[in-house]
Every structure is written in structure tokens, then in C-alpha cells.
N, C-alpha and C positions, 0 to 999 in steps of 0.2 A: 122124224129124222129122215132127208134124203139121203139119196144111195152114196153121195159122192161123200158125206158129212161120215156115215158105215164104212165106206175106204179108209178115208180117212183117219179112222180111231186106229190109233197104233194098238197090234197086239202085242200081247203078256211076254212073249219071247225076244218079239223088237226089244221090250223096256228093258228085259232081264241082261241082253247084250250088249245096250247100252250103258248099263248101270256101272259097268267096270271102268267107260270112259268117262263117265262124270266125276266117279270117284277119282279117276286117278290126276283129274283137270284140276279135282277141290284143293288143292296145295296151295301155293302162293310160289313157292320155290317150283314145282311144277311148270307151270304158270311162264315162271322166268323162262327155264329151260323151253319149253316149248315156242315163246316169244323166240326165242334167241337162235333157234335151227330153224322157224322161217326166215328169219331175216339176214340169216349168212350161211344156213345151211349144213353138212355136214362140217363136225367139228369134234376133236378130241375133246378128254375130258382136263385135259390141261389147261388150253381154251375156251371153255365152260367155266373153270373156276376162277380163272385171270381177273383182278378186279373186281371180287366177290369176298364176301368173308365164309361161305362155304366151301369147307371142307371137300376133299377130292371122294372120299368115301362117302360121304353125305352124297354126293353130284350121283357117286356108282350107284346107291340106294334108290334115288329117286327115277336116274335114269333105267332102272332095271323095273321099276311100278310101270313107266310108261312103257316100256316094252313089253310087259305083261298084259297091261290092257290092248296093245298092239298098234301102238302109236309112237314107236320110235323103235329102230333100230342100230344094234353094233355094229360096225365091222372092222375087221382086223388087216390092218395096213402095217405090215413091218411089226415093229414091240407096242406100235398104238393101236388104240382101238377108238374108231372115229367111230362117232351117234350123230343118224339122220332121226328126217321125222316120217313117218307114215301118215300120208297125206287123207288115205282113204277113209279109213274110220274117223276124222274131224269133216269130210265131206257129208256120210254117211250122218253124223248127228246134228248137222246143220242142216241138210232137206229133214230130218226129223222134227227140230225146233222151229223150222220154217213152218210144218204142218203144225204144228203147237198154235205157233201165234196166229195163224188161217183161222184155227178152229176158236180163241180166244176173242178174234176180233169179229166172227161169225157168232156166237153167243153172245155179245156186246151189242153187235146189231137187232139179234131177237129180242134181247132187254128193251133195248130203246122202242124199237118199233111197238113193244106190248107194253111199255109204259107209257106212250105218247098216245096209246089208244085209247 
């Protein structure tokens, strides 16, 4: 194994930190939500639920997992409370998965190269 391949290997604490943003991604309705504050951005939960068959308390549920894992925040404007997204932790697991698929498509190459030999 070279040294860069040893960089490379995420450690047990990266994964462990990670592990509450994948959970909190594995939703569907998640999912939505998160689709929907990038692509307009800060937005009440009134707005969140316009044109969905979920529930405003459902939206507060889900919206409060994602802020748990630290990928979305409340704040409070007047009697609303508008949710953005925390951009940094989907950055932070995307150079992760980016090393992922490096190291997949670097073990893919050692296959081939030791099979074609």
C-alpha cells in the first residue's frame, strides 16, 4: 500500500462523524427538503409544505433530524422561522465520497492490472 493510498483511508472518527449525515440524507422526504433549500434557499415551514401532502409537523420533524446532524438551520424572523441549509457538512461528505470512489477505482485498477498478468 503507498503512502498516499494510507492518507487516504478515512479514519474510525471521520466515519463515526459522518454517519449522522448519511443517516439523516437516508429519508426520501429528507431528500426533498434538502433538494428544495438548495434550489431556493432559505424558506419557512409554510413554504416547505405548499404543494406537498406532508404535514407541517412532519416538515418540523424532519427538519429538526437535519439540523441535528448539522445540515440545516432555523431562524426566527418575526412569528416564522425560516430553514436554510448548512452547506459545510454536504461539502465535507462529498471530498469524503470523492476519496471513496479514488480509492474504488484504484483497487479496480490493481484487479485488472493482476488479472491481465
Amino acid at each position: 500500500m503507498s503512502p498516499r493510498q494510507a492518507d487516504a483511508r478515512p479514519r474510525a472518527s471521520e466515519i463515526k462523524g459522518f454517519a449522522p449525515v448519511f443517516a439523516a440524507l437516508g429519508d426520501e422526504t429528507r431528500l426533498r427538503l434538502v433538494a428544495r433549500l438548495v434550489a431556493d434557499g432559505p424558506l419557512s415551514i409554510a413554504r416547505l409544505t405548499a404543494d406537498t401532502d406532508v404535514t407541517r409537523q412532519a416538515v418540523t420533524k424532519h427538519l429538526h433530524v437535519l439540523a441535528d446532524a448539522g445540515l440545516a438551520r432555523g431562524t426566527c424572523l418575526g412569528r416564522e422561522q425560516l430553514w436554510e441549509l448548512e452547506r459545510g457538512p454536504l461539502r465535507e461528505v462529498r471530498r469524503f465520497l470523492d476519496r471513496v470512489s479514488r480509492q474504488w477505482d484504484e483497487a479496480l485498477g490493481r484487479l485488472k492490472a493482476s488479472v491481465e498478468r
